[in-house]
Jmol script that loads the backbone (N, CA, C; Angstrom):
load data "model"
ATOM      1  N   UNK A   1      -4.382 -19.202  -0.880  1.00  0.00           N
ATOM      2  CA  UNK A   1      -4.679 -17.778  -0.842  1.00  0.00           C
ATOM      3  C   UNK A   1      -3.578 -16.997  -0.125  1.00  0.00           C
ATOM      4  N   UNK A   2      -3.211 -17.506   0.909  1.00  0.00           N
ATOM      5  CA  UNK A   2      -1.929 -16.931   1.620  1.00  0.00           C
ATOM      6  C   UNK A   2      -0.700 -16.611   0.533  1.00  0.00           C
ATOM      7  N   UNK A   3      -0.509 -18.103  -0.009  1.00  0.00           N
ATOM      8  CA  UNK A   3       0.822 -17.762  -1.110  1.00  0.00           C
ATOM      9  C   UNK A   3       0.511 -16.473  -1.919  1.00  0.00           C
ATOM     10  N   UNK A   4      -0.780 -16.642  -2.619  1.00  0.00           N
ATOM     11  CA  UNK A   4      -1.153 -15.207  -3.667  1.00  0.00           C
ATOM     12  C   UNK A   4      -1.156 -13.916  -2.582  1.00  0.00           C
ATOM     13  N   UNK A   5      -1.581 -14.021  -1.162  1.00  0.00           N
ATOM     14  CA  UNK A   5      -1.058 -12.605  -0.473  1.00  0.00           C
ATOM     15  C   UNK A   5      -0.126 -12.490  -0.556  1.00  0.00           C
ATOM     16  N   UNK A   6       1.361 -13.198  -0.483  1.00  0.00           N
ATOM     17  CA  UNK A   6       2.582 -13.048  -0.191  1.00  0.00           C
ATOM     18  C   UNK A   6       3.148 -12.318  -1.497  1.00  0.00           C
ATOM     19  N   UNK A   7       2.903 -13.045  -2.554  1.00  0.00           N
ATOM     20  CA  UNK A   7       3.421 -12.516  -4.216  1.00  0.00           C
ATOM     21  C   UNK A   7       2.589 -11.251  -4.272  1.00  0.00           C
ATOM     22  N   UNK A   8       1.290 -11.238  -3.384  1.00  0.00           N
ATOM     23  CA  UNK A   8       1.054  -9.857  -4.108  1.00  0.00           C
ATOM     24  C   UNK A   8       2.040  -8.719  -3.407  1.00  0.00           C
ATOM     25  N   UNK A   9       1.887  -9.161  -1.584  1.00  0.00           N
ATOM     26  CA  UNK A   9       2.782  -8.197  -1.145  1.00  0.00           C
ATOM     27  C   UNK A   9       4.183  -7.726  -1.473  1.00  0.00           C
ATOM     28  N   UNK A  10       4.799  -8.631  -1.924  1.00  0.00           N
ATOM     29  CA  UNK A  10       6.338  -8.583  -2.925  1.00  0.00           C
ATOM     30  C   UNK A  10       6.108  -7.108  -3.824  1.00  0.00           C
ATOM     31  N   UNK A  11       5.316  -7.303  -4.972  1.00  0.00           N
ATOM     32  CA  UNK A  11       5.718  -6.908  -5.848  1.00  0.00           C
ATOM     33  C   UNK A  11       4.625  -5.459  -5.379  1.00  0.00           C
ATOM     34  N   UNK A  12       3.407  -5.552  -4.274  1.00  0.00           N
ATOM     35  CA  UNK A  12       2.804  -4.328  -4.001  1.00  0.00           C
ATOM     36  C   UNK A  12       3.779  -3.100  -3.601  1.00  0.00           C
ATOM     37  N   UNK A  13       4.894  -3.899  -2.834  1.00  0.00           N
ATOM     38  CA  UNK A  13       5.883  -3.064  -1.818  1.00  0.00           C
ATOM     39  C   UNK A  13       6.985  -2.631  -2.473  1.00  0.00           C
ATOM     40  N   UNK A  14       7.204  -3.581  -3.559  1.00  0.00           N
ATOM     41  CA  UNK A  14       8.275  -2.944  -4.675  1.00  0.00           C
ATOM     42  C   UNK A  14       7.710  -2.446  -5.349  1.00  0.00           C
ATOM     43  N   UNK A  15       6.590  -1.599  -5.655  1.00  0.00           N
ATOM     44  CA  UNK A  15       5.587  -0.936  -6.838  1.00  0.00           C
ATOM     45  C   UNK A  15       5.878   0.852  -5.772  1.00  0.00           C
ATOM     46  N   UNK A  16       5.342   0.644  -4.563  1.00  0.00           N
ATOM     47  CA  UNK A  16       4.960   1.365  -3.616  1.00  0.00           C
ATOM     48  C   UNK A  16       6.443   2.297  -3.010  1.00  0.00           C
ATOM     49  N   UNK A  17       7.079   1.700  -3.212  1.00  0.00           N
ATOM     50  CA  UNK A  17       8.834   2.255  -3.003  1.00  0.00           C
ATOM     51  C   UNK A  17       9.092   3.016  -4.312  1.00  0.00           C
ATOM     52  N   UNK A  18       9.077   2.391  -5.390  1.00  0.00           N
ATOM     53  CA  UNK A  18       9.338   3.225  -6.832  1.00  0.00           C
ATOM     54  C   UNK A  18       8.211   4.053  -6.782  1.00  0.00           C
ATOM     55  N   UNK A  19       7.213   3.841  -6.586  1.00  0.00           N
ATOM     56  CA  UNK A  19       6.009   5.005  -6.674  1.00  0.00           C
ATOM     57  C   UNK A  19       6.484   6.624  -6.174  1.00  0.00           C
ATOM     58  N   UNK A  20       6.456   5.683  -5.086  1.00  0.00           N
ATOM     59  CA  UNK A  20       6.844   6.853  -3.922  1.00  0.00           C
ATOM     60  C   UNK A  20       8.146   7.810  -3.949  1.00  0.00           C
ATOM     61  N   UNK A  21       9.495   7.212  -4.459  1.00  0.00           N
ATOM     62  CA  UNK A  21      10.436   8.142  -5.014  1.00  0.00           C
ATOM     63  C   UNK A  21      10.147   8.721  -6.358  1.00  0.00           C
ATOM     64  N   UNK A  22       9.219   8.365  -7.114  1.00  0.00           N
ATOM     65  CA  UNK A  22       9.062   9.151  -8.546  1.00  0.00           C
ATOM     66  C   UNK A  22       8.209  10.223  -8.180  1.00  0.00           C
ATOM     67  N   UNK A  23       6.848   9.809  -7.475  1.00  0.00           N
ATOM     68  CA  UNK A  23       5.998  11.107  -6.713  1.00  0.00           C
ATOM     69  C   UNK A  23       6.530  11.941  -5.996  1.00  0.00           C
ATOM     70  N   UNK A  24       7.793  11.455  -5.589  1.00  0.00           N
ATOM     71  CA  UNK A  24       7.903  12.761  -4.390  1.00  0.00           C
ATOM     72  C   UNK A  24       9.395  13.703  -5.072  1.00  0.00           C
ATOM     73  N   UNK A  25      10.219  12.731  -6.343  1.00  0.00           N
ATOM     74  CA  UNK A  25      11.614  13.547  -6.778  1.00  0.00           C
ATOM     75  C   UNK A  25      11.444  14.942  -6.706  1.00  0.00           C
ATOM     76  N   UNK A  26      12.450  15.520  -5.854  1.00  0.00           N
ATOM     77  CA  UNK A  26      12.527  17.109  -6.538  1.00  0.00           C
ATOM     78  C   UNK A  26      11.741  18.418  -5.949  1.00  0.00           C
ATOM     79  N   UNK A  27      10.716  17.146  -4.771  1.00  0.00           N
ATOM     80  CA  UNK A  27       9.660  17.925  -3.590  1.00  0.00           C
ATOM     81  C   UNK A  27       9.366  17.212  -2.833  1.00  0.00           C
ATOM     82  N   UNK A  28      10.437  16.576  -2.437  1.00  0.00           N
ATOM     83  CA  UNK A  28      10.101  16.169  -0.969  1.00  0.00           C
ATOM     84  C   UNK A  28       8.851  16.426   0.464  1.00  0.00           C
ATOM     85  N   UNK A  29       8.155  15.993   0.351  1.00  0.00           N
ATOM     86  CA  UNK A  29       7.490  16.272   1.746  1.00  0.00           C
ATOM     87  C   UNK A  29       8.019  16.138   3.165  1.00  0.00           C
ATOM     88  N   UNK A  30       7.539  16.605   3.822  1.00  0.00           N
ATOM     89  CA  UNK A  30       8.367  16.520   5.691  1.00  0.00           C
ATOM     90  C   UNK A  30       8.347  14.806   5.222  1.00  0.00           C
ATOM     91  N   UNK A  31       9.894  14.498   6.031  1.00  0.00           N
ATOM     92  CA  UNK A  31       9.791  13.138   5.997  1.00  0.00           C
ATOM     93  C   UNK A  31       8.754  12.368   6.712  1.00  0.00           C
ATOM     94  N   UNK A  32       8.107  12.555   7.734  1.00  0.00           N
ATOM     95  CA  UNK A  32       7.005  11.832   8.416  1.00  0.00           C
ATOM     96  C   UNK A  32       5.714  11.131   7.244  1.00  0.00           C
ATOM     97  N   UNK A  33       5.836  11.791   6.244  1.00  0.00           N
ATOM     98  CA  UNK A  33       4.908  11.504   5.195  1.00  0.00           C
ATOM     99  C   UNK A  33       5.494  10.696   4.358  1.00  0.00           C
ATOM    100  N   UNK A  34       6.679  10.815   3.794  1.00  0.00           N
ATOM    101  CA  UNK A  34       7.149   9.970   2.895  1.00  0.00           C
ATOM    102  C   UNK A  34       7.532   8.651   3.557  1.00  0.00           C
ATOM    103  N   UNK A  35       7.880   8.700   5.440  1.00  0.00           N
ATOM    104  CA  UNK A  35       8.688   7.658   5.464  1.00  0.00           C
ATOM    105  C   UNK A  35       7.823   6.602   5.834  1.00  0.00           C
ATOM    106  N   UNK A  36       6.900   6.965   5.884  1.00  0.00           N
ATOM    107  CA  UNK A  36       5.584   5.634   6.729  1.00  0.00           C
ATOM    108  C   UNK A  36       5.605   4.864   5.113  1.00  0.00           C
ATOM    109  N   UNK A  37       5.254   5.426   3.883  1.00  0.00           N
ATOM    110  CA  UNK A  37       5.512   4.179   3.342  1.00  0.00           C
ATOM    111  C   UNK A  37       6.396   3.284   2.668  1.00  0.00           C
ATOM    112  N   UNK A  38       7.822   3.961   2.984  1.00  0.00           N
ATOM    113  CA  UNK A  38       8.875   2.904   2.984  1.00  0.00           C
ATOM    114  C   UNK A  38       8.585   1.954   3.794  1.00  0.00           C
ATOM    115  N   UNK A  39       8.277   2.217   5.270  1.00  0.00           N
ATOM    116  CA  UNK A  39       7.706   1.383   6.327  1.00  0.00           C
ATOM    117  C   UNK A  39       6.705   0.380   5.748  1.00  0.00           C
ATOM    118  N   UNK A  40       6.003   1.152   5.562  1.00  0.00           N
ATOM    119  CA  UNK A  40       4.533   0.070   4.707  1.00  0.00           C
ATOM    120  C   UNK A  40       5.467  -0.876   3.580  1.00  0.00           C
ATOM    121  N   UNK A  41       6.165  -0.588   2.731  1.00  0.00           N
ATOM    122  CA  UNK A  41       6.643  -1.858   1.679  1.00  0.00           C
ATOM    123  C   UNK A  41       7.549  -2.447   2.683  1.00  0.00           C
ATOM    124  N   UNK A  42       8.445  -2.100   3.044  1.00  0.00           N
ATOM    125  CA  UNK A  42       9.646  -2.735   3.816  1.00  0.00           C
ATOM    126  C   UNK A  42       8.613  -4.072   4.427  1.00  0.00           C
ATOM    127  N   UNK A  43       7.613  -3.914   5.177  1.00  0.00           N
ATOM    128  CA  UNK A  43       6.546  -4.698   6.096  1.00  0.00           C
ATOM    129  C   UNK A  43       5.698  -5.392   5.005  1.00  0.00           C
ATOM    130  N   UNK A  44       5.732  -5.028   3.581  1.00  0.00           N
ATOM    131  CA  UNK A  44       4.829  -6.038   3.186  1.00  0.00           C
ATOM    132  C   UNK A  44       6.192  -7.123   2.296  1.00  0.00           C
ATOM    133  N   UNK A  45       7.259  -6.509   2.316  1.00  0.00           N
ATOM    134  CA  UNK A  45       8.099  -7.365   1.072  1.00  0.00           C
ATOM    135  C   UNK A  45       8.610  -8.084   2.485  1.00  0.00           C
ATOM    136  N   UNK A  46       9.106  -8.300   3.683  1.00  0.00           N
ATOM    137  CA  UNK A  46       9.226  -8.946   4.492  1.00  0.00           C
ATOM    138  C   UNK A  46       8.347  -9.858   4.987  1.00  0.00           C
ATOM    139  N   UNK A  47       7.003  -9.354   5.598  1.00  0.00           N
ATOM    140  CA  UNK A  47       6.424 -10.568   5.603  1.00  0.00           C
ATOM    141  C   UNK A  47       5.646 -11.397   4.271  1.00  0.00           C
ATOM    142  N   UNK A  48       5.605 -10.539   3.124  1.00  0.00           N
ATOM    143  CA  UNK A  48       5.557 -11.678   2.023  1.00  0.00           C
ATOM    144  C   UNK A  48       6.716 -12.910   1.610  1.00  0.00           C
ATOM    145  N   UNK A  49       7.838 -12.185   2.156  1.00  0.00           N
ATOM    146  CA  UNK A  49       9.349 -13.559   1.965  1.00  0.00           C
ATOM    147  C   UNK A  49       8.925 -13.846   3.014  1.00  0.00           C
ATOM    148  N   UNK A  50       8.559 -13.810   4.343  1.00  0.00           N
ATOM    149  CA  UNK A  50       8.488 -14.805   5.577  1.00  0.00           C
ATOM    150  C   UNK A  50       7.583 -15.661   5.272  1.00  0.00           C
ATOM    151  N   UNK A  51       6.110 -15.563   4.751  1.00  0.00           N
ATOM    152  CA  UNK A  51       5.422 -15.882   4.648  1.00  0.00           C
ATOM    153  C   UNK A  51       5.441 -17.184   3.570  1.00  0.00           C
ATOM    154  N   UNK A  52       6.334 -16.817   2.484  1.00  0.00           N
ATOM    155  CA  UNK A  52       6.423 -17.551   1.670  1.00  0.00           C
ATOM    156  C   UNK A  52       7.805 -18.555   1.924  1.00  0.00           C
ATOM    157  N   UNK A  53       8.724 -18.398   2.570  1.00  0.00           N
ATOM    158  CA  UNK A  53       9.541 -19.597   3.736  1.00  0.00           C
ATOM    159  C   UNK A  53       9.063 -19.468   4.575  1.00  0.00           C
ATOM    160  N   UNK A  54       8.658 -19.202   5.167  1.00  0.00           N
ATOM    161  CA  UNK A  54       7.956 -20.112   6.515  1.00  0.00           C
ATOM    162  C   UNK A  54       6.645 -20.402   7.123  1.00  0.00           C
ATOM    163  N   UNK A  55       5.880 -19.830   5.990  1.00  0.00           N
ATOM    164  CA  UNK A  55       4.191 -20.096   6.338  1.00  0.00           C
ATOM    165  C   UNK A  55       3.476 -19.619   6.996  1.00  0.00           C
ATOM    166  N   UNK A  56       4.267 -18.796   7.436  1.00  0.00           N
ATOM    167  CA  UNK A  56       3.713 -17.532   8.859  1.00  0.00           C
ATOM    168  C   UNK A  56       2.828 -16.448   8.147  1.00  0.00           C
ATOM    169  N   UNK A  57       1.529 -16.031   8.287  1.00  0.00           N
ATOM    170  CA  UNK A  57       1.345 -15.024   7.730  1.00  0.00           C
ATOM    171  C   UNK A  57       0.660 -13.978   8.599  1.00  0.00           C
ATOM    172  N   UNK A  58       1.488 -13.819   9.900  1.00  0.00           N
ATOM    173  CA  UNK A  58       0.853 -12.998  10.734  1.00  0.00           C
ATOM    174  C   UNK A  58       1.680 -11.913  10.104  1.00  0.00           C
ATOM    175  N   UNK A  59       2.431 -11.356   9.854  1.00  0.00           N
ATOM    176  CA  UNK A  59       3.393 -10.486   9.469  1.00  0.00           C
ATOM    177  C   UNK A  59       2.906  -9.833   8.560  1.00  0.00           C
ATOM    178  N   UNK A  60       2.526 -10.966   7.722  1.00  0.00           N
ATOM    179  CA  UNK A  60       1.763 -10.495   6.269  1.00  0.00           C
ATOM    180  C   UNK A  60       0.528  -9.590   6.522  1.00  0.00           C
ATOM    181  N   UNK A  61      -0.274 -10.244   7.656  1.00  0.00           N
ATOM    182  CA  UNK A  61      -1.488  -9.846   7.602  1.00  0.00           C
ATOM    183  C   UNK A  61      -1.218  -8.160   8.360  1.00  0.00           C
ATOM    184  N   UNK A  62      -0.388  -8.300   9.371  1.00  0.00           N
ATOM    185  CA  UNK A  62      -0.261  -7.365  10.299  1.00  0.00           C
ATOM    186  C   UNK A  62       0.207  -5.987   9.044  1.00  0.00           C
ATOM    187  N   UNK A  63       0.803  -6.369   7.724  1.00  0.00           N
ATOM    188  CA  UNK A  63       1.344  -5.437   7.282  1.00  0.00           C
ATOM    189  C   UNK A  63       0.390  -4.972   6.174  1.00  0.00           C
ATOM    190  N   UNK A  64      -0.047  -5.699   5.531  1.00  0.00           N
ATOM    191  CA  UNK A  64      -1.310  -5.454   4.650  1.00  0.00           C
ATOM    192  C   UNK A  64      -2.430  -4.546   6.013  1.00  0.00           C
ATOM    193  N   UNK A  65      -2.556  -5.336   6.861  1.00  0.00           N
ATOM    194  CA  UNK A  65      -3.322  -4.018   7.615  1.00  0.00           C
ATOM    195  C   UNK A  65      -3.151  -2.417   7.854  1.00  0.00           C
ATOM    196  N   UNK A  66      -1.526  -2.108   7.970  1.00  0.00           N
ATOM    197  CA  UNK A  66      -1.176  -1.462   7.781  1.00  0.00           C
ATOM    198  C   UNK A  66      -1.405  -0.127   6.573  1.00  0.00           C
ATOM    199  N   UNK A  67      -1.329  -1.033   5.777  1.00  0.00           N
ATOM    200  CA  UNK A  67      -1.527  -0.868   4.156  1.00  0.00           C
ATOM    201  C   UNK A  67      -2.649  -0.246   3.607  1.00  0.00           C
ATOM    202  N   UNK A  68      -3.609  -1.122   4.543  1.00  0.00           N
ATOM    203  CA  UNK A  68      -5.046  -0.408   4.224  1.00  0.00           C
ATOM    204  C   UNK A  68      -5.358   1.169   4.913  1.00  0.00           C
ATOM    205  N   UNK A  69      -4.722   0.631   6.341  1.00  0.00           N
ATOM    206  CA  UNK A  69      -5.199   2.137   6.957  1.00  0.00           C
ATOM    207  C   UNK A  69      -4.278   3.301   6.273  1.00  0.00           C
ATOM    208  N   UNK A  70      -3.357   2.979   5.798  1.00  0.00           N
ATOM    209  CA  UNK A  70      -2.891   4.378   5.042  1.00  0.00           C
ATOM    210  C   UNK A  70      -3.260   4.799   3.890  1.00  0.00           C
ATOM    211  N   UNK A  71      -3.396   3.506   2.894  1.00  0.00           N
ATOM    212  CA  UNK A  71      -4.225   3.918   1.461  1.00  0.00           C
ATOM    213  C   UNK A  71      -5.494   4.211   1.840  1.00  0.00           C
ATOM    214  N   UNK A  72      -6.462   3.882   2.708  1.00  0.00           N
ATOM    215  CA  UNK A  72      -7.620   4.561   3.195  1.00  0.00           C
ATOM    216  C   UNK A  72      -7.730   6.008   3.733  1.00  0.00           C
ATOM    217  N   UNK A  73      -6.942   6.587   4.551  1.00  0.00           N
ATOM    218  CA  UNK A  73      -6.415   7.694   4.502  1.00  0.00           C
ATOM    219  C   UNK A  73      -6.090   8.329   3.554  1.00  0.00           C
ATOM    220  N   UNK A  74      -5.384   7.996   2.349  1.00  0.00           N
ATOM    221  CA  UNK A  74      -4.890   8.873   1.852  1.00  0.00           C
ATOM    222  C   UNK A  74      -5.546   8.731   0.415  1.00  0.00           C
ATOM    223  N   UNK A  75      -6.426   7.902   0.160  1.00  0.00           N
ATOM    224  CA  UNK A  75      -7.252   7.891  -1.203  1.00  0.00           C
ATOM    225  C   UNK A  75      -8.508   8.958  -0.420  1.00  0.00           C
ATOM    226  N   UNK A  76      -9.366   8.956   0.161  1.00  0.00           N
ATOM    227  CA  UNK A  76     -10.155   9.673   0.922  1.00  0.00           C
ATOM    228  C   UNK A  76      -9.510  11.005   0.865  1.00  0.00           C
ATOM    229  N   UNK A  77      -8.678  11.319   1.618  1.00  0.00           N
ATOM    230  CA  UNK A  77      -7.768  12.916   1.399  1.00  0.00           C
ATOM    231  C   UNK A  77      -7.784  13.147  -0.025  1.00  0.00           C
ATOM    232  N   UNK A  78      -7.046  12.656  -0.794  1.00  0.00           N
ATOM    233  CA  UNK A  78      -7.519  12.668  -2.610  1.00  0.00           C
ATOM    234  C   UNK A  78      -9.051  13.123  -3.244  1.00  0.00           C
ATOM    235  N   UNK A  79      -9.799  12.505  -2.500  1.00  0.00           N
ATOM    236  CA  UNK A  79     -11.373  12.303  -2.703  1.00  0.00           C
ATOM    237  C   UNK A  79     -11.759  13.507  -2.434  1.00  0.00           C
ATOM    238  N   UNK A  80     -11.546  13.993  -1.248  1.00  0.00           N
ATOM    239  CA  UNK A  80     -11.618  15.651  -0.345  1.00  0.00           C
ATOM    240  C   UNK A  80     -11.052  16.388  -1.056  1.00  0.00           C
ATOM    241  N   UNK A  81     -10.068  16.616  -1.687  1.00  0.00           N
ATOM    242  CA  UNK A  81      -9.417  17.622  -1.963  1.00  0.00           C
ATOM    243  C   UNK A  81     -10.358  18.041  -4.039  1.00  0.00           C
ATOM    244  N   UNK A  82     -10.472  16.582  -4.423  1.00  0.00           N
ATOM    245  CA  UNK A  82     -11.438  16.672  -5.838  1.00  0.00           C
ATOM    246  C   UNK A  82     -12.493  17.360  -5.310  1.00  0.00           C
ATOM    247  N   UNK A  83     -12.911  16.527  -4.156  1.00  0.00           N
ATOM    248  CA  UNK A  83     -14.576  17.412  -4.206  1.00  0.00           C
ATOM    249  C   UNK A  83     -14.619  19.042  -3.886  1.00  0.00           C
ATOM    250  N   UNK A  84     -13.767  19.028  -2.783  1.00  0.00           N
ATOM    251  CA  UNK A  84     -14.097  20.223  -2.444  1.00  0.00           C
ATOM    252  C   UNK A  84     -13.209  21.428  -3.592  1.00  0.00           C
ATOM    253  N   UNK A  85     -12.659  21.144  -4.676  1.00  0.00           N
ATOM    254  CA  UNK A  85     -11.829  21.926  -5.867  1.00  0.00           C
ATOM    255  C   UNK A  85     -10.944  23.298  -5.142  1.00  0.00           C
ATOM    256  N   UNK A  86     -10.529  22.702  -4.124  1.00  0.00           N
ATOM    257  CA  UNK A  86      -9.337  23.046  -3.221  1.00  0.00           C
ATOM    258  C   UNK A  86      -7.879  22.554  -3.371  1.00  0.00           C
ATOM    259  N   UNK A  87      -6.890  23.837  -3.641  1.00  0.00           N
ATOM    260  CA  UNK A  87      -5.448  22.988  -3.230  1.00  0.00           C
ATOM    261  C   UNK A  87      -6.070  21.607  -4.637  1.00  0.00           C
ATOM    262  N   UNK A  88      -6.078  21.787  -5.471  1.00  0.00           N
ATOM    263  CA  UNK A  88      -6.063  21.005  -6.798  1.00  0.00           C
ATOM    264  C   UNK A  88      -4.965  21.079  -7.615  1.00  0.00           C
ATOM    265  N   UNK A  89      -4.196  19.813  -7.483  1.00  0.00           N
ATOM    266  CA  UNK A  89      -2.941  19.821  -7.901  1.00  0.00           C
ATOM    267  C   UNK A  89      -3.086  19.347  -9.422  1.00  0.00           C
ATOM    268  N   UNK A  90      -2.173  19.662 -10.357  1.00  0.00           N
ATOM    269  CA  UNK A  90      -1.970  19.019 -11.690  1.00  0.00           C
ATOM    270  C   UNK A  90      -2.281  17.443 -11.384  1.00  0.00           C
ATOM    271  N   UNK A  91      -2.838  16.341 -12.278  1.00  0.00           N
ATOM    272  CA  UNK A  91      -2.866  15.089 -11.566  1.00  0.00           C
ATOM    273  C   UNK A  91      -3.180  14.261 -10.745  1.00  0.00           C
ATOM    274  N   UNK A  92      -4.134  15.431 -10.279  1.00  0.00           N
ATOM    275  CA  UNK A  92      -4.863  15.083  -8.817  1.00  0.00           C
ATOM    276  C   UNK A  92      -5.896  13.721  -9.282  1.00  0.00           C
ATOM    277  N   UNK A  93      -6.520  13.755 -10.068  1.00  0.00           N
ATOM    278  CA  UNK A  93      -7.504  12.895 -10.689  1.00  0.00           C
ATOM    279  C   UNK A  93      -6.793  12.175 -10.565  1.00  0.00           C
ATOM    280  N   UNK A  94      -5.956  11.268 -11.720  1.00  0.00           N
ATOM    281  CA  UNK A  94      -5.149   9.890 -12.059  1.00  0.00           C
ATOM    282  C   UNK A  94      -4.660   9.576 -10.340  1.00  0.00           C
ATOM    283  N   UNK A  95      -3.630  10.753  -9.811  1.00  0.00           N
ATOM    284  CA  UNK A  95      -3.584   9.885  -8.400  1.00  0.00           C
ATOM    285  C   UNK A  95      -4.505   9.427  -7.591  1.00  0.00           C
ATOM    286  N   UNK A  96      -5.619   9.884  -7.653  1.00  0.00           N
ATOM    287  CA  UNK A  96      -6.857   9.421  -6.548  1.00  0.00           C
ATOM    288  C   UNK A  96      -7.003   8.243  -6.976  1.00  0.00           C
ATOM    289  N   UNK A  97      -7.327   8.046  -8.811  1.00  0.00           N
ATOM    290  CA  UNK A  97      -7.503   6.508  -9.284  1.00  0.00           C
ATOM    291  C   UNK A  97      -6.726   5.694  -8.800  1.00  0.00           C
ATOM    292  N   UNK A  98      -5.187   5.551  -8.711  1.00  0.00           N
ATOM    293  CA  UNK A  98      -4.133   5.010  -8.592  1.00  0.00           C
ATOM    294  C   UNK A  98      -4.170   4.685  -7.206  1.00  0.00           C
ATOM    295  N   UNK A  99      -4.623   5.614  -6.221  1.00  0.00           N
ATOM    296  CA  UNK A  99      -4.842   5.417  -4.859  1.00  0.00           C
ATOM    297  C   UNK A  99      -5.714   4.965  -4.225  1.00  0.00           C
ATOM    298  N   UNK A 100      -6.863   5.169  -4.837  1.00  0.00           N
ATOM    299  CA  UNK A 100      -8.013   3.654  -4.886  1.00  0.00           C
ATOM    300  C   UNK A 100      -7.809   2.432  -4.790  1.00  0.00           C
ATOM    301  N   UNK A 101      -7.210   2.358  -6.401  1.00  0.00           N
ATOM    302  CA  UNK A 101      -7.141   1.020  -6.659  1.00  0.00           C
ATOM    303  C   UNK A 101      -5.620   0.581  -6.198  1.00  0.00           C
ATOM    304  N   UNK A 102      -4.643   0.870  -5.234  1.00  0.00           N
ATOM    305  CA  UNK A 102      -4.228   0.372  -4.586  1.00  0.00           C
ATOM    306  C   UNK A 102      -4.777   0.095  -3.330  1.00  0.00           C
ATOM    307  N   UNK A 103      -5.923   0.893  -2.407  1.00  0.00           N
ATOM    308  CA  UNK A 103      -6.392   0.742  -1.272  1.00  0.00           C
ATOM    309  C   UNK A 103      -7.329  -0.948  -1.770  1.00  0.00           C
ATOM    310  N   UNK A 104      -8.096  -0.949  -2.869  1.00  0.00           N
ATOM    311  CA  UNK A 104      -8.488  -2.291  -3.036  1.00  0.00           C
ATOM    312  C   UNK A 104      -8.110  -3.365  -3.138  1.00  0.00           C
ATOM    313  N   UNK A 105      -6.729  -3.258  -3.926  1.00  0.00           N
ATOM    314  CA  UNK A 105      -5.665  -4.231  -3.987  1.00  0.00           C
ATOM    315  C   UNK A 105      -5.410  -4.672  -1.998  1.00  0.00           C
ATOM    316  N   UNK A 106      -5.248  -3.552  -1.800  1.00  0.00           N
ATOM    317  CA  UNK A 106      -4.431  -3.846  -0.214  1.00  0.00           C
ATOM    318  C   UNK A 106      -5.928  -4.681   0.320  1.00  0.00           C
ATOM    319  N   UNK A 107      -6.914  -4.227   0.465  1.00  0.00           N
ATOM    320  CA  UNK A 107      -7.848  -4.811   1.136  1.00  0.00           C
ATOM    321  C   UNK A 107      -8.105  -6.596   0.799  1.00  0.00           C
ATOM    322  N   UNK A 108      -7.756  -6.358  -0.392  1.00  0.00           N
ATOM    323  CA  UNK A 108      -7.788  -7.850  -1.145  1.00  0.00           C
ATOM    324  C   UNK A 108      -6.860  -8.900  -0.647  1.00  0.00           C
ATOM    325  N   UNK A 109      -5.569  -8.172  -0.622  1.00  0.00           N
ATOM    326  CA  UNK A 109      -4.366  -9.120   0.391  1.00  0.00           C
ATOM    327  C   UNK A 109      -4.674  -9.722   1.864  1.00  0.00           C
ATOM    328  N   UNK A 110      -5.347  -7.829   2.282  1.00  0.00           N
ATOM    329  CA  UNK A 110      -5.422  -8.142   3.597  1.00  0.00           C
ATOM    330  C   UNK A 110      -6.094  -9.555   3.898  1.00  0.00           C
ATOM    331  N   UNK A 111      -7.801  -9.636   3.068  1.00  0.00           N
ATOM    332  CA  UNK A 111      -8.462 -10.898   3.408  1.00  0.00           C
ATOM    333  C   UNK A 111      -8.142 -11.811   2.568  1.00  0.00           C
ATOM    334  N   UNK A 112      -7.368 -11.750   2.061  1.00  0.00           N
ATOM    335  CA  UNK A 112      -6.379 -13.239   1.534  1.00  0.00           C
ATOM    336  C   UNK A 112      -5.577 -13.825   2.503  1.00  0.00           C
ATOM    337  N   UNK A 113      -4.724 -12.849   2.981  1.00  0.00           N
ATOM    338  CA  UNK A 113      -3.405 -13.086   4.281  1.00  0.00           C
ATOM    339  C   UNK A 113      -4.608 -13.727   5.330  1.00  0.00           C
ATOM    340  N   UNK A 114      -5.924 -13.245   5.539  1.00  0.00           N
ATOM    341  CA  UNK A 114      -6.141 -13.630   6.804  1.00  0.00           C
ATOM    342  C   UNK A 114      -6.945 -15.302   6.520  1.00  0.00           C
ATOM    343  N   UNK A 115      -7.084 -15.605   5.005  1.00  0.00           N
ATOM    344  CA  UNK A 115      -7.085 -16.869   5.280  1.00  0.00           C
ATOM    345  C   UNK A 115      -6.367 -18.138   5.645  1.00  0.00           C
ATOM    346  N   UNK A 116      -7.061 -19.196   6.011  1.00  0.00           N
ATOM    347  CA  UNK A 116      -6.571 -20.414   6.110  1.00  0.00           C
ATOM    348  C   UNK A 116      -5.952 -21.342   4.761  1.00  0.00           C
ATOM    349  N   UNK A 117      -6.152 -20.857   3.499  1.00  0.00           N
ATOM    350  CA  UNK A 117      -6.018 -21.940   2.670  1.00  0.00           C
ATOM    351  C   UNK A 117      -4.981 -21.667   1.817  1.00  0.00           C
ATOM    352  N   UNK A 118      -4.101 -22.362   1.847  1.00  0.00           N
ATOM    353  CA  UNK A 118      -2.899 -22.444   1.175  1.00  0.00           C
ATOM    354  C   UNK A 118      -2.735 -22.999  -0.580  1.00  0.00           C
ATOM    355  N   UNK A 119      -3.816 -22.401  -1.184  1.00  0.00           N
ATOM    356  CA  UNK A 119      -3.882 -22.710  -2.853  1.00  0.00           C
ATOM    357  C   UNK A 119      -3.083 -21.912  -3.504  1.00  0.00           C
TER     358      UNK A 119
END
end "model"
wireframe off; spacefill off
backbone 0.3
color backbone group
C-alpha cells in the first residue's frame, strides 16, 4: 500500500503543478496562494521518490497530510461560493468536482502512506 501511495504521489504532484500553471496563466493570484501548492507537489513527488528508494514513508505521509488540509480548504471554499451564488466564476462547478475528487484521492494516499504493508 505504501508503494501505491508513493506512485500515486508522483504523478498527484505532477498533475497538481500543471494544474496549477494552466488555472492560474494570465491571472495570477498573490503568490501566497499559488505557491503553497508548488510546495504541496514538490513534498509529495519527493517523498513519493524517497519513499520508493528508501522505504521511508514519513515524508510521504507528512506530505499527503498536507495535501488534504489544503484540498479540504479549498474544495469547501468552492462548495461556499456554489451555494451561496456569490463571486460565481465561469467553471466554478467542474472546479469544485475536480477539487473534490482530488481532496479524496489525497485522503486515500494519506491512509495508504500511513500503512504498514508493502503490496
Amino acid at each position: 500500500m505504501i508503494r501505491k501511495s508513493a506512485y500515486i504521489a508522483l504523478v498527484f504532484g505532477l498533475f497538481l503543478t500543471i494544474f496549477e500553471i494552466v488555472r492560474n496563466w494570465g491571472h495570477w493570484l498573490p503568490w501566497p496562494f499559488w505557491l503553497v501548492s508548488f510546495i504541496t507537489a514538490g513534498a509529495l513527488i519527493w517523498g513519493g521518490l524517497r519513499t520508493l528508494n528508501q522505504g521511508s514513508s514519513r515524508m510521504l505521509s507528512a506530505a499527503w497530510g498536507v495535501t488534504v488540509g489544503i484540498f479540504w480548504m479549498s474544495y469547501f471554499t468552492h462548495v461556499q461560493v456554489l451555494v451561496e451564488g456569490t463571486q460565481v466564476q465561469k467553471g466554478e462547478g467542474p472546479m469544485t468536482l475536480v477539487m473534490g475528487l482530488m481532496l479524496v484521492v489525497a485522503i486515500a494516499g494519506l491512509l495508504m502512506s500511513l500503512t504498514r504493508r508493502t503490496i
